[in-house]
C-alpha positions, 0 to 999 in steps of 0.5 A, a space after each residue: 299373184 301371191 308371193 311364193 315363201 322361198 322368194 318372199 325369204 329370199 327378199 327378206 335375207 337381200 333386204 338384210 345385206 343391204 340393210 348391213 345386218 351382213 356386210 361383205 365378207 360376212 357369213 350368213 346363218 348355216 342353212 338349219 339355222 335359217 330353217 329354224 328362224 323361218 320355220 321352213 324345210 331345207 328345201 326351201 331355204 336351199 331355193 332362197 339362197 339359189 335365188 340369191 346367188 343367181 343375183 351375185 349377192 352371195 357366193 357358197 363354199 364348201 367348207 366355209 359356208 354362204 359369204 355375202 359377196 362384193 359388186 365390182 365397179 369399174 375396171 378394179 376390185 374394190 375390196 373391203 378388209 377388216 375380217 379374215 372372212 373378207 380374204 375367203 370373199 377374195 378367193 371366191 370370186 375368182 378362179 386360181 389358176 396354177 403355173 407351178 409348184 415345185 420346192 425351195 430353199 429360201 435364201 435371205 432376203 426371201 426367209 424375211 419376207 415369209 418370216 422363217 430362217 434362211 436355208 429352209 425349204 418350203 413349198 412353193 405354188 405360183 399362180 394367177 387369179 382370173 376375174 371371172 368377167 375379164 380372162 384377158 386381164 388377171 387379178 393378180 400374180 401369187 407366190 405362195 410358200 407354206 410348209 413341205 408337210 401339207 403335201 396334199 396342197 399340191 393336189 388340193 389347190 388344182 381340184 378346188 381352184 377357189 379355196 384359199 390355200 390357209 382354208 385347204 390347210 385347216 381343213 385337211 391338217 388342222 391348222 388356223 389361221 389365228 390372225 393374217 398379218 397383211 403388208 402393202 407397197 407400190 411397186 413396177 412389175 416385175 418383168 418375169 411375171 410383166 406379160 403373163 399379167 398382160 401389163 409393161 414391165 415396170 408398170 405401176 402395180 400393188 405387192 401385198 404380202 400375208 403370212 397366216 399365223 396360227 394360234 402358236 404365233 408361228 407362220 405356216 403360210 405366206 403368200 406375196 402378190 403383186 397387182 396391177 394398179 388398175 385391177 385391184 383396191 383395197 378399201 379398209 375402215 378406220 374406227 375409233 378404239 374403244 
């Protein structure tokens, strides 16, 4: 039976993932571009990349476009970091569920953490990240603090329970992430966030923090998570500078 020309593309582009052409975390060419290259509709190609995503290979967000997506193993999130599109793979995979928002005024030693000067407010979302194979177990615990301006996030990170918080604020103000400047340590949980997370109190577990900063050098996001030791690892590559 002869091949039909969606799935012969389809097998073209996944033969391209695991060849590294796209690693994780990598954006495939825009669909018109893709039209281009096979000389195809865009029907056909939209029925290529349906096939692809229904084998998990790719993940599609609106807004950032079609990120070629990770395969779990084991009971933890083996995740690669070298770009910022690594961070929007992150997010797609698994579902933000909000537990609260409210504002705050930061004291001293939080304005150190997020990078900004004691006294100021900041608008603060909590939430969990629920691995879309596990609800029992969730990913992470987030504490997420950005500017009092960009109130339409409060509305935005509920009606798009994917999309990270820096993506929602560049798209609806403007502001890009220029650079994300990521610190991780060991830390027991918490015991105020120890039974949401489903884990003991004091429990080995990750704290990653991340400010986004724009193209000014200035911080308009940061965001603090604490991991469950066993549901989350970070792999990142190491090369030789050139």
């Amino acid at each position: 039976m002869k091949e039909s020309l969606y799935k012969r593309i389809a097998r073209e582009l996944v033969e391209s993932i695991a060849s590294g052409q796209y690693p994780v975390g990598a954006l495939l060419p825009p669909e018109m571009e893709l039209c281009e290259l096979y000389q195809v509709s865009r029907h056909t190609i939209r029925e290529a990349l349906r096939d692809i995503t229904e084998q998990g290979l790719i993940v599609r967000r609106k807004g950032i476009g079609t990120i070629v997506a990770e395969k779990k193993s084991n009971n933890a999130l083996n995740h690669p970091m070298a770009y910022l599109e690594d961070l929007f793979v992150l997010a797609t995979n698994n579902l933000r569920v909000v537990k609260k928002i409210d504002e705050v005024v930061v004291d001293h030693d939080l304005a150190q953490v997020i990078g900004c000067s004691p006294g100021s407010r900041w608008l603060h979302i909590a939430s969990i990240r629920e691995d879309s194979e596990k609800k029992d177990a969730p990913i992470c615990w987030t504490d997420s603090y950005t500017s009092p301006i960009y109130d339409k996030i409060r509305r935005l990170v509920r009606s798009d329970p994917y999309a990270l918080i820096s993506v929602l604020i560049e798209q609806h103000y403007g502001v890009k992430s220029e650079e994300v400047r990521q610190t991780i340590t060991a830390v027991g949980v918490p015991a105020k966030i120890a039974k949401v997370l489903g884990v003991e109190p004091g429990s080995p577990a990750l704290k990653i923090v991340r400010r986004y900063v724009d193209r000014n050098g200035e911080t308009f996001e940061t965001t603090i998570s604490i991991h469950p030791a066993d549901r989350y690892a970070c792999s990142i590559v190491l090369r030789p500078q050139a």
